[in-house]
Backbone as XML, in Angstrom:
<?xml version="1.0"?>
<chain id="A" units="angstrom">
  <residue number="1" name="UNK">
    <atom name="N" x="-20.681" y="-31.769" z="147.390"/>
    <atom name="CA" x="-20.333" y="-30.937" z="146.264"/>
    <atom name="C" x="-21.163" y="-31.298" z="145.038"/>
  </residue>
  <residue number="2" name="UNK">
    <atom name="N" x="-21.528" y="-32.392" z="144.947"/>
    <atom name="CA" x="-21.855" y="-32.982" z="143.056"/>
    <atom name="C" x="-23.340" y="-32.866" z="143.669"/>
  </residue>
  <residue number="3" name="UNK">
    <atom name="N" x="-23.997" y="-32.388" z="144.765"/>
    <atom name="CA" x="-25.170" y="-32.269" z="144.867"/>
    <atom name="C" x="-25.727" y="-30.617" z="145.103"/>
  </residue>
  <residue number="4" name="UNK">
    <atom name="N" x="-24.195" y="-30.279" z="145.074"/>
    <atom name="CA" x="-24.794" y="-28.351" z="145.261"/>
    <atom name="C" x="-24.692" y="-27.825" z="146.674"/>
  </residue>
  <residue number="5" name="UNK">
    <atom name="N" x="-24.731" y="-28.890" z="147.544"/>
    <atom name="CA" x="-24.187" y="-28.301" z="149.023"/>
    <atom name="C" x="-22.858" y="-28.192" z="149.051"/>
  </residue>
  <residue number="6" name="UNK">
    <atom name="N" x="-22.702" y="-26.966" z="149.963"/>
    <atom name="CA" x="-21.836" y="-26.514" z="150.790"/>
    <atom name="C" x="-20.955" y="-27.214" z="151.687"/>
  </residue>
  <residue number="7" name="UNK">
    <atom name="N" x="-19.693" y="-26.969" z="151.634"/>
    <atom name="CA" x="-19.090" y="-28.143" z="152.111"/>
    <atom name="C" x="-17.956" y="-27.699" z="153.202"/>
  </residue>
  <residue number="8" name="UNK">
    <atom name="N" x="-18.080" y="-27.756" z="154.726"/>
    <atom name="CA" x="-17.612" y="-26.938" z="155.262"/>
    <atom name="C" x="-16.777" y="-27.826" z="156.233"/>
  </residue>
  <residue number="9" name="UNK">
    <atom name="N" x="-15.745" y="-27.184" z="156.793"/>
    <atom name="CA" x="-14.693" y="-27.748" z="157.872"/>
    <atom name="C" x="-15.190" y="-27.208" z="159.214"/>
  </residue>
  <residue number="10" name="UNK">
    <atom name="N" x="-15.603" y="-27.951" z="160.317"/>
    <atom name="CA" x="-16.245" y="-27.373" z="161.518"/>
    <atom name="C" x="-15.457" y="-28.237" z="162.382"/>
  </residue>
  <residue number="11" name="UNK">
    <atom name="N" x="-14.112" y="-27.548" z="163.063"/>
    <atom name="CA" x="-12.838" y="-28.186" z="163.808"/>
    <atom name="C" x="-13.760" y="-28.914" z="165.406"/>
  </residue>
  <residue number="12" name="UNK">
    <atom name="N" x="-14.911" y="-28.482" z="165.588"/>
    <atom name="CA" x="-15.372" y="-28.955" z="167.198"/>
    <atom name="C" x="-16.081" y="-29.992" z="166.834"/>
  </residue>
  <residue number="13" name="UNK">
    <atom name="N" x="-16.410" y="-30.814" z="165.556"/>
    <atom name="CA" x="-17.181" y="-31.635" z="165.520"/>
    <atom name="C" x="-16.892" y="-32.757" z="165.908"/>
  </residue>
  <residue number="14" name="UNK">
    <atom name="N" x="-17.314" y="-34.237" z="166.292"/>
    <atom name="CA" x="-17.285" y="-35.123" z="167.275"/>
    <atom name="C" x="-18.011" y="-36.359" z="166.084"/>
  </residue>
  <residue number="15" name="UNK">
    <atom name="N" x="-17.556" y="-37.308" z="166.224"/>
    <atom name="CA" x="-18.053" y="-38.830" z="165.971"/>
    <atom name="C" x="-17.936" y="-39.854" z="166.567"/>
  </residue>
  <residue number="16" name="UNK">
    <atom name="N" x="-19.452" y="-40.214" z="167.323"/>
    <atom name="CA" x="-19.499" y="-40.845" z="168.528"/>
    <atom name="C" x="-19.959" y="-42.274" z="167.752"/>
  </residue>
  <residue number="17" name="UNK">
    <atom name="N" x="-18.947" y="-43.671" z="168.155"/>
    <atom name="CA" x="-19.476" y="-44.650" z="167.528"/>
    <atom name="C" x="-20.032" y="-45.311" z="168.371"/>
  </residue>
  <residue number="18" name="UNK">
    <atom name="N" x="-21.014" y="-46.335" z="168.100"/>
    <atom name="CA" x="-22.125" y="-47.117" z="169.082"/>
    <atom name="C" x="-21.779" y="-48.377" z="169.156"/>
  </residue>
  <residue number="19" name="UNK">
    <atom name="N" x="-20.464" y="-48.796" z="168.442"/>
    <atom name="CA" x="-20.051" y="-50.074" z="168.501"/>
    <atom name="C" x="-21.245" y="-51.277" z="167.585"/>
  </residue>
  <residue number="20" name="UNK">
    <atom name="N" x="-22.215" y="-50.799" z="166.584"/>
    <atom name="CA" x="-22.756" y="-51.601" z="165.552"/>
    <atom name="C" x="-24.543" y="-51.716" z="166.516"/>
  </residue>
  <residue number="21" name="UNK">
    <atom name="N" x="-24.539" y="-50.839" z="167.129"/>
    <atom name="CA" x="-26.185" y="-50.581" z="167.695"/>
    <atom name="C" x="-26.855" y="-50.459" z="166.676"/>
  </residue>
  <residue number="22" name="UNK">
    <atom name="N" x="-26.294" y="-49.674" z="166.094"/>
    <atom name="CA" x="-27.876" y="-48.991" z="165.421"/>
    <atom name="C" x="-27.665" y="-50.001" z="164.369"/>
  </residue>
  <residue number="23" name="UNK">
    <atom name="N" x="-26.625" y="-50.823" z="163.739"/>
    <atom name="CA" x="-26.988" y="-51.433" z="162.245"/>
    <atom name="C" x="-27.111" y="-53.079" z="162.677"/>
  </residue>
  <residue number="24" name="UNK">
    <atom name="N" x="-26.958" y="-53.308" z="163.916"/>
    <atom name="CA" x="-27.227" y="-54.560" z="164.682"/>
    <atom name="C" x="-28.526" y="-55.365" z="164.149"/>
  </residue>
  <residue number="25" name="UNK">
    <atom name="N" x="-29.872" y="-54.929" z="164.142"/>
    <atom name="CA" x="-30.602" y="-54.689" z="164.159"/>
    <atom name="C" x="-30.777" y="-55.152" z="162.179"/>
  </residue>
  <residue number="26" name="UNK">
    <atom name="N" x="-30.355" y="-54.792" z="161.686"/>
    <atom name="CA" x="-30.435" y="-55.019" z="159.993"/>
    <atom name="C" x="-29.187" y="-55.108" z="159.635"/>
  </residue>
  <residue number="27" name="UNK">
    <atom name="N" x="-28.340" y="-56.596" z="159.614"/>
    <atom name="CA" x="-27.578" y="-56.881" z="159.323"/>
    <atom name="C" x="-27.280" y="-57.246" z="157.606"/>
  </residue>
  <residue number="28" name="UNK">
    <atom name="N" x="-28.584" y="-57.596" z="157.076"/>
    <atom name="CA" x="-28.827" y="-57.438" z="156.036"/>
    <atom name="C" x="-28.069" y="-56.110" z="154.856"/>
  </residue>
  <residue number="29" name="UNK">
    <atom name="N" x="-29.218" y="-55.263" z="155.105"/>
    <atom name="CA" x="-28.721" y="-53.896" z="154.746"/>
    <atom name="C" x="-27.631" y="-53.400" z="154.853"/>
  </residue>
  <residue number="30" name="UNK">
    <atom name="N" x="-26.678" y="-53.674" z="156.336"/>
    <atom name="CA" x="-25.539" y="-52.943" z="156.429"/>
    <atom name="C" x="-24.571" y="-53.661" z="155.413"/>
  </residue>
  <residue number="31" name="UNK">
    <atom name="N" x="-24.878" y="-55.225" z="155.574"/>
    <atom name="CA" x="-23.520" y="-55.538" z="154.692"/>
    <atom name="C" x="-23.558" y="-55.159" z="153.296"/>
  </residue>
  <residue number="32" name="UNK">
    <atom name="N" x="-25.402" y="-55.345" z="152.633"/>
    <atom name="CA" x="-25.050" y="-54.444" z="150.992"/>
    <atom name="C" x="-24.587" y="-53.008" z="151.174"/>
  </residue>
  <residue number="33" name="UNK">
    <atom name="N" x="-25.060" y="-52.088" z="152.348"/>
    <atom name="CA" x="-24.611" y="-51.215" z="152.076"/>
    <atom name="C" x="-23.042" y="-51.000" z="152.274"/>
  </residue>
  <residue number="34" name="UNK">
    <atom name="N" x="-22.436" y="-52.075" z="152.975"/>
    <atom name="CA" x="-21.165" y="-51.799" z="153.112"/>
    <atom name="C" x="-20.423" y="-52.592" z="151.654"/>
  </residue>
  <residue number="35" name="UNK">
    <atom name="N" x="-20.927" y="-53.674" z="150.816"/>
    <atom name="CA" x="-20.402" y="-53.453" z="149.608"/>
    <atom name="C" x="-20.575" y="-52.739" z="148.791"/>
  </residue>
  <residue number="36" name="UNK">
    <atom name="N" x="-21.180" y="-52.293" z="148.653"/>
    <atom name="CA" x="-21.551" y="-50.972" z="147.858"/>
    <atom name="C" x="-20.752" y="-50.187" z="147.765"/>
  </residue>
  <residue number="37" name="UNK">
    <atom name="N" x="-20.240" y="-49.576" z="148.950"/>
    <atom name="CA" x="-19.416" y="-48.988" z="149.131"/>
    <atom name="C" x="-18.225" y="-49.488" z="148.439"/>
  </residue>
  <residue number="38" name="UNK">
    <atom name="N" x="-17.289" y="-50.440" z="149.424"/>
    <atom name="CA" x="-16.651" y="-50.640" z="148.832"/>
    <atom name="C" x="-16.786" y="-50.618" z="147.065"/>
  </residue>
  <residue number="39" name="UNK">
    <atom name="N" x="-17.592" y="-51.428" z="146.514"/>
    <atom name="CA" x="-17.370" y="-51.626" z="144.698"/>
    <atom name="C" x="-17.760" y="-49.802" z="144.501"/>
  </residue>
  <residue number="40" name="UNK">
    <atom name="N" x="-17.735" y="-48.781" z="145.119"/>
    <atom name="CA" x="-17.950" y="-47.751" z="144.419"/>
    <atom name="C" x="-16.895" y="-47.016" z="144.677"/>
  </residue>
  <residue number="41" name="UNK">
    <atom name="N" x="-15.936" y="-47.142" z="145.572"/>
    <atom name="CA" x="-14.285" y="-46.986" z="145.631"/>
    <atom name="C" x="-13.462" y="-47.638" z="144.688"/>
  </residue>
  <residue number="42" name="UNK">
    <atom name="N" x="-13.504" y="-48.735" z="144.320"/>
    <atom name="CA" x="-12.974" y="-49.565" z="143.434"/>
    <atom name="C" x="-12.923" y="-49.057" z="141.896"/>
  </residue>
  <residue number="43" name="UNK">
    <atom name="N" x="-14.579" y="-48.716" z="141.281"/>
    <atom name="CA" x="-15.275" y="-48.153" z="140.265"/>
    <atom name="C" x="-14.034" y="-46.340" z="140.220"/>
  </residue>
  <residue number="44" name="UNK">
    <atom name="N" x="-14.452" y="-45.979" z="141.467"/>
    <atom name="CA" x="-13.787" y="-44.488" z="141.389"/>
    <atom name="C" x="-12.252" y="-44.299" z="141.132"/>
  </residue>
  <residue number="45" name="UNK">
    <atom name="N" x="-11.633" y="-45.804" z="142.079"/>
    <atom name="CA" x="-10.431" y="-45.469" z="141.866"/>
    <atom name="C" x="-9.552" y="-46.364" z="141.178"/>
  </residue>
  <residue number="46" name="UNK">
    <atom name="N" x="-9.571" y="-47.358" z="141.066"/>
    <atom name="CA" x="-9.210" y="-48.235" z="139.625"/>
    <atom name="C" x="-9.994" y="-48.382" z="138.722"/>
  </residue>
  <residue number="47" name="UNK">
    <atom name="N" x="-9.426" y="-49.391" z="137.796"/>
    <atom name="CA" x="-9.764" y="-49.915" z="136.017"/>
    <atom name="C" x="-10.280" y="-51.208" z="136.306"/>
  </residue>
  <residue number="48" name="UNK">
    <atom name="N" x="-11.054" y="-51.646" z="135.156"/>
    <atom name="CA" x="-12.066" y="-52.468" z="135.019"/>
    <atom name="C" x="-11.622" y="-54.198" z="135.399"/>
  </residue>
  <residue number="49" name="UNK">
    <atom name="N" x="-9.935" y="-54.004" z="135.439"/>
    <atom name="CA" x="-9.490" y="-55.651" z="135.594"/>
    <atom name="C" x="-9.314" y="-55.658" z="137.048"/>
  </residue>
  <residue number="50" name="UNK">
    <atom name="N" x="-8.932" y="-54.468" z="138.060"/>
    <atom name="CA" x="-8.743" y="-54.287" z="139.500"/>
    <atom name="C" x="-10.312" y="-54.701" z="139.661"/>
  </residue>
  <residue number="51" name="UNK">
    <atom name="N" x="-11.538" y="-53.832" z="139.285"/>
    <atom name="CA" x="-12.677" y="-54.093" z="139.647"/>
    <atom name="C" x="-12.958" y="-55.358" z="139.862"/>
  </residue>
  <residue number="52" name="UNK">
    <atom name="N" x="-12.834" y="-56.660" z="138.374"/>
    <atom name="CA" x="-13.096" y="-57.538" z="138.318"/>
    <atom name="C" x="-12.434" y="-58.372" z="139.172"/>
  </residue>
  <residue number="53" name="UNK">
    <atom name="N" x="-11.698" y="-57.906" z="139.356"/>
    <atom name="CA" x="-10.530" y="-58.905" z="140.877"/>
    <atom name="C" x="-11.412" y="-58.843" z="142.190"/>
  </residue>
  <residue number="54" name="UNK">
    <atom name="N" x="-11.869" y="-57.404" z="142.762"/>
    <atom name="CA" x="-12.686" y="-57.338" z="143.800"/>
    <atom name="C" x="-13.879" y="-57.955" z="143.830"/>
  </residue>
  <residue number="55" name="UNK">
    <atom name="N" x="-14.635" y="-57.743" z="142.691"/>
    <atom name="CA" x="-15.661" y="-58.844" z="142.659"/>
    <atom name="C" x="-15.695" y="-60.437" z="142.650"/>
  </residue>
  <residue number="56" name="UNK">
    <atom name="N" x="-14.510" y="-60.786" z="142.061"/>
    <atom name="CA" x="-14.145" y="-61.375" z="142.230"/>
    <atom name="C" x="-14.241" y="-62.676" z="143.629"/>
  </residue>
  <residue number="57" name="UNK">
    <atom name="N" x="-13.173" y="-61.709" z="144.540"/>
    <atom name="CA" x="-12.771" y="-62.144" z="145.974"/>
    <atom name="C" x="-14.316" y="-62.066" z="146.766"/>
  </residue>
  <residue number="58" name="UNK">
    <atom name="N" x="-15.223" y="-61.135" z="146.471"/>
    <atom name="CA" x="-16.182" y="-60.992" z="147.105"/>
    <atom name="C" x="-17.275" y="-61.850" z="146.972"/>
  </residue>
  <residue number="59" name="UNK">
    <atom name="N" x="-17.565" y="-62.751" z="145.710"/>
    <atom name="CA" x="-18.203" y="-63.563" z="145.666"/>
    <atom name="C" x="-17.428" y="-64.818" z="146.118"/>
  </residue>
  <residue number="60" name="UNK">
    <atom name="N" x="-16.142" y="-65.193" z="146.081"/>
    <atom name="CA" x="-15.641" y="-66.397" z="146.459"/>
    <atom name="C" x="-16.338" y="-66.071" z="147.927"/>
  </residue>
  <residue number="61" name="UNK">
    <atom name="N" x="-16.275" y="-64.908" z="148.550"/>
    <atom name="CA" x="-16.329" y="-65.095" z="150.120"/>
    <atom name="C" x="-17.536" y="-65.508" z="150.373"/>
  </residue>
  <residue number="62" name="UNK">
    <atom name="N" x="-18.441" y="-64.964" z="150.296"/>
    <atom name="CA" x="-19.565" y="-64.896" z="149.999"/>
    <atom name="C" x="-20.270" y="-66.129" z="149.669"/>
  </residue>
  <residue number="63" name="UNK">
    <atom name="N" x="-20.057" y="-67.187" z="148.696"/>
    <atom name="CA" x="-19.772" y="-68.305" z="148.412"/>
    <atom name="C" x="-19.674" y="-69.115" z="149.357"/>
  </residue>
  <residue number="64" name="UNK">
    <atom name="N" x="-18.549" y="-69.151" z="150.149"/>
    <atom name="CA" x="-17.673" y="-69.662" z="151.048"/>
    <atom name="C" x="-18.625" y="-69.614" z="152.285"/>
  </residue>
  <residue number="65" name="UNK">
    <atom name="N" x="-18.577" y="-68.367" z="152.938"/>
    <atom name="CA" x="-19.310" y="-67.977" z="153.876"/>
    <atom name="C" x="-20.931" y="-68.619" z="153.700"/>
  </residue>
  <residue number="66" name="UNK">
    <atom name="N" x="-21.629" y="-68.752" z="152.626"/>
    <atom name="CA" x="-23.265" y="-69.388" z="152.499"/>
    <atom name="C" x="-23.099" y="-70.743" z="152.994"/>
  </residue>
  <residue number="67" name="UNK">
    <atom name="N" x="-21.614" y="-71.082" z="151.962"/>
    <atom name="CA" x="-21.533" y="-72.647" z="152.020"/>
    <atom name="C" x="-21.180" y="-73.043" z="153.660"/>
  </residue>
  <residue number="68" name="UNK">
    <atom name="N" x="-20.219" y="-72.452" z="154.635"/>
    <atom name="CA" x="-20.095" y="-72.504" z="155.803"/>
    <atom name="C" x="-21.131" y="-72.607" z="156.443"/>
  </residue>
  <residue number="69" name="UNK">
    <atom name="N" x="-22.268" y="-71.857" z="156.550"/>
    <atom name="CA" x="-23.435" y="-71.416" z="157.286"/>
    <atom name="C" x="-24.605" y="-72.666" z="156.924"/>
  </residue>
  <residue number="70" name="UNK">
    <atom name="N" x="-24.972" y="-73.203" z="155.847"/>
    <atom name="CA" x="-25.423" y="-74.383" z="155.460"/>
    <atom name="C" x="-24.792" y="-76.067" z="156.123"/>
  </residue>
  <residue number="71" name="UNK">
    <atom name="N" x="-23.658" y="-75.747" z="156.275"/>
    <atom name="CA" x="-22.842" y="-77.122" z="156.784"/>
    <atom name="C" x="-22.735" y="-77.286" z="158.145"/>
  </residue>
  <residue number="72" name="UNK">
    <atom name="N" x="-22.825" y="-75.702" z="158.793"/>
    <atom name="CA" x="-23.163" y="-75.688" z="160.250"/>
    <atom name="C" x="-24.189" y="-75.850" z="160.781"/>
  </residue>
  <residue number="73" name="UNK">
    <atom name="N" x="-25.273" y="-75.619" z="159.615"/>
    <atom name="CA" x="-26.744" y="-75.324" z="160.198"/>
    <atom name="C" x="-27.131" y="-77.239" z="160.240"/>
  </residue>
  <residue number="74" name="UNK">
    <atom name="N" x="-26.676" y="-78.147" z="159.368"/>
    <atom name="CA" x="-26.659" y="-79.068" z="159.063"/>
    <atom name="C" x="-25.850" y="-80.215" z="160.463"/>
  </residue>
  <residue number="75" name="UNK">
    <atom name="N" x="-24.761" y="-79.597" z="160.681"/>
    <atom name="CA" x="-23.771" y="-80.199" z="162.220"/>
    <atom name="C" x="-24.269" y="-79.707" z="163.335"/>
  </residue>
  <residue number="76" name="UNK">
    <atom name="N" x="-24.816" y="-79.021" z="163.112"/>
    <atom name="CA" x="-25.465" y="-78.096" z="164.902"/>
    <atom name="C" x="-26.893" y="-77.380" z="164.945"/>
  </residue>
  <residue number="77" name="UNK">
    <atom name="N" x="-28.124" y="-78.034" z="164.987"/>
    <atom name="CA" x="-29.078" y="-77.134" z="164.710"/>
    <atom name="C" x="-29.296" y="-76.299" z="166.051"/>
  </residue>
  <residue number="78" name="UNK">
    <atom name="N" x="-28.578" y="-75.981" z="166.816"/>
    <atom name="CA" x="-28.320" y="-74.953" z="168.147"/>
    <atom name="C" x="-28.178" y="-73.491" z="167.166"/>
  </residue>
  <residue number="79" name="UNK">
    <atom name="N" x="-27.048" y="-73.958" z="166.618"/>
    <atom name="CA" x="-26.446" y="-72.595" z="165.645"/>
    <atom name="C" x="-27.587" y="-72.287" z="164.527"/>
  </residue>
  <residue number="80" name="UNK">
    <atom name="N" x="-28.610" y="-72.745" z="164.409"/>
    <atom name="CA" x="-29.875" y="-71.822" z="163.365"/>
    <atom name="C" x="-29.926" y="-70.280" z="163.716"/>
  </residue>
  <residue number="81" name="UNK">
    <atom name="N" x="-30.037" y="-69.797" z="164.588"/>
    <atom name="CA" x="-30.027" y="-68.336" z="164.431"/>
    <atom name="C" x="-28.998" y="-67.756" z="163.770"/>
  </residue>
  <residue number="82" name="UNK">
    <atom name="N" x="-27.888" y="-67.835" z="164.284"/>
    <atom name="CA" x="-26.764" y="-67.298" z="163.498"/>
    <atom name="C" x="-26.303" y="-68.167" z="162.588"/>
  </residue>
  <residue number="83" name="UNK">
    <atom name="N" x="-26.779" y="-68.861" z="161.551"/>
    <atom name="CA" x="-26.492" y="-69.328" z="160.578"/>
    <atom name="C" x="-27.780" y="-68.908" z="159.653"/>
  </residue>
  <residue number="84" name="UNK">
    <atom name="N" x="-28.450" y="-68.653" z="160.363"/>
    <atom name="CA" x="-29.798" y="-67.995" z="159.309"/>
    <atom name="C" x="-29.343" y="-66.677" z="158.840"/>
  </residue>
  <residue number="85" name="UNK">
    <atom name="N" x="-28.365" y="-66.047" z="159.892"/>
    <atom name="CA" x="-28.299" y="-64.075" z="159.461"/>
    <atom name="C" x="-27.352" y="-64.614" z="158.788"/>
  </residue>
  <residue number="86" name="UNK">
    <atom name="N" x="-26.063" y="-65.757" z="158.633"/>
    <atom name="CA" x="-24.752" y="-65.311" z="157.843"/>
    <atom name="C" x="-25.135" y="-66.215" z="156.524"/>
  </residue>
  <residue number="87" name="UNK">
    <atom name="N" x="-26.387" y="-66.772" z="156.173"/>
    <atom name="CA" x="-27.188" y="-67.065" z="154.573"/>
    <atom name="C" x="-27.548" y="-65.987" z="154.199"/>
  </residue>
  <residue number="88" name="UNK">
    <atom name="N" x="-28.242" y="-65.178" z="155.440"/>
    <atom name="CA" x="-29.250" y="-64.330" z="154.797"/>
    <atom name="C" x="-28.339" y="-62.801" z="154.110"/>
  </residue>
  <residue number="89" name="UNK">
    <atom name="N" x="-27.304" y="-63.000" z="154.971"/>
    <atom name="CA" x="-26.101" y="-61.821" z="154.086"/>
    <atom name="C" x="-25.413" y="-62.158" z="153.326"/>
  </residue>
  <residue number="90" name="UNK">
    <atom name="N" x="-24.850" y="-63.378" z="153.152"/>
    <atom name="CA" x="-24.227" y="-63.850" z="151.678"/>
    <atom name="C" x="-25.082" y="-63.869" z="151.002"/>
  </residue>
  <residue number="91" name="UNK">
    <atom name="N" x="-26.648" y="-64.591" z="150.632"/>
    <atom name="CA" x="-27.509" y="-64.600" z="149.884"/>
    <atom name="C" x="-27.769" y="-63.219" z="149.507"/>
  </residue>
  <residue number="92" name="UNK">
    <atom name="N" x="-27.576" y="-62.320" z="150.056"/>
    <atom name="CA" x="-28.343" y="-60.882" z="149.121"/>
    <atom name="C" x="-26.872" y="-60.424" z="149.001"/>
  </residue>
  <residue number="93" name="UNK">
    <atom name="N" x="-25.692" y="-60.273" z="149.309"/>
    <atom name="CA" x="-24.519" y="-60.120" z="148.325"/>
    <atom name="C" x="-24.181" y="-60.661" z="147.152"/>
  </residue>
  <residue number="94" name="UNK">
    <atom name="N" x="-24.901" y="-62.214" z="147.415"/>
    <atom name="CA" x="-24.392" y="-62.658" z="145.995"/>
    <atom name="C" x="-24.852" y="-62.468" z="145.387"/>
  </residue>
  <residue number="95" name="UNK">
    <atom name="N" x="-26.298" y="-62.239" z="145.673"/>
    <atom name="CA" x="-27.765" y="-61.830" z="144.477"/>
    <atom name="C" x="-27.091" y="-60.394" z="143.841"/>
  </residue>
  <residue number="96" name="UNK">
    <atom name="N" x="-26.814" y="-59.534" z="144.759"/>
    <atom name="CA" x="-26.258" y="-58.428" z="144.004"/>
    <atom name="C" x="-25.384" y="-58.046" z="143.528"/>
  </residue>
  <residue number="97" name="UNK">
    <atom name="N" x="-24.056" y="-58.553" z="143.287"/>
    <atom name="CA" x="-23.200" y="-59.114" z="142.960"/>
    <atom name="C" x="-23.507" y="-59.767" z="141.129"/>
  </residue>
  <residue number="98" name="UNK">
    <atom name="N" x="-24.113" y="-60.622" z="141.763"/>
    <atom name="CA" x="-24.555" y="-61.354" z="139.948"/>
    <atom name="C" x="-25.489" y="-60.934" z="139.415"/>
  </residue>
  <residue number="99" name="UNK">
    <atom name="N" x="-26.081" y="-59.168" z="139.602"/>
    <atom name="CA" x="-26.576" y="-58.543" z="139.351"/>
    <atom name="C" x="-28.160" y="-58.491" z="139.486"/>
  </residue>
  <residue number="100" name="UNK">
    <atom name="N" x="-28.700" y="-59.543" z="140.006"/>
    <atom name="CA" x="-29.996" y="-59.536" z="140.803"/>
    <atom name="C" x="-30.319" y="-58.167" z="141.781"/>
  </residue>
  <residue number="101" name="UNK">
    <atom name="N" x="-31.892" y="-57.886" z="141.591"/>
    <atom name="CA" x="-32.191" y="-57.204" z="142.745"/>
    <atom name="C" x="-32.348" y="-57.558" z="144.130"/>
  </residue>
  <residue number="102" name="UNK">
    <atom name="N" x="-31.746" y="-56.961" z="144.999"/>
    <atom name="CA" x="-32.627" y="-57.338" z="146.402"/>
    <atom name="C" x="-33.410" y="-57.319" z="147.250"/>
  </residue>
  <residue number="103" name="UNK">
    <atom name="N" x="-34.638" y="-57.656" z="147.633"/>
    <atom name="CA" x="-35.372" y="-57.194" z="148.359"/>
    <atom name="C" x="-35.481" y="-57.873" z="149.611"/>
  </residue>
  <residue number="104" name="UNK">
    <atom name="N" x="-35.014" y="-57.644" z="150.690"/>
    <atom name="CA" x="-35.134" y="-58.027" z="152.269"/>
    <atom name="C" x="-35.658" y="-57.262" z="152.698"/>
  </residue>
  <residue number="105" name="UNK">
    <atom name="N" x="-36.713" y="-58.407" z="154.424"/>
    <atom name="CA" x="-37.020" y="-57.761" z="155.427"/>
    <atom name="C" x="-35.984" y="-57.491" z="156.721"/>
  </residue>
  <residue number="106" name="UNK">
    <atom name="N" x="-34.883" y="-58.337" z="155.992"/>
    <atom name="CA" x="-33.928" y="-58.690" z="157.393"/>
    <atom name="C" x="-32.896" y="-57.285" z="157.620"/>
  </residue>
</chain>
């Protein structure tokens, strides 16, 4: 609508999920794009102290989650792969988050 298209109800349509195929692959991206989301529900549908609560929780996790992934990578260097993707997605949440840009290849 806020872009000028047409916005229509088509009752036979179908949404086939792939179980995380296609965003497997750039785990990076999906999770900013999945905060994003979220903080633009938040923005739409509460006030500025609800907002600050969500941001909030999202950097503690985030936080939490880097600091986890560092202490494992440190107790188990088996676990480097998957402790490299769960830095490399807290690190560009938090960057964006504390208002940094992000730029990944991941």
């Amino acid at each position: 609508w806020k872009a000028g298209w047409q916005v229509v109800f088509y009752p036979g349509a179908r949404a086939i999920h792939d179980r995380g195929k296609t965003t497997a692959p750039y785990p990076v991206h999906f999770a900013l794009a999945q905060q994003r989301s979220v903080l633009y529900y938040w923005k739409k549908h509460h006030g500025p102290w609800d907002q600050l609560g969500i941001r909030t929780i999202m950097l503690f996790r985030h936080v939490t989650r880097y600091a986890a992934g560092v202490a494992k990578s440190i107790a188990d260097s088996r676990a480097e792969k998957e402790t490299k993707v769960r830095k490399a997605v807290s690190g560009a949440c938090l960057r964006e988050l504390l208002g940094g840009h992000v730029l990944t290849k991941a």
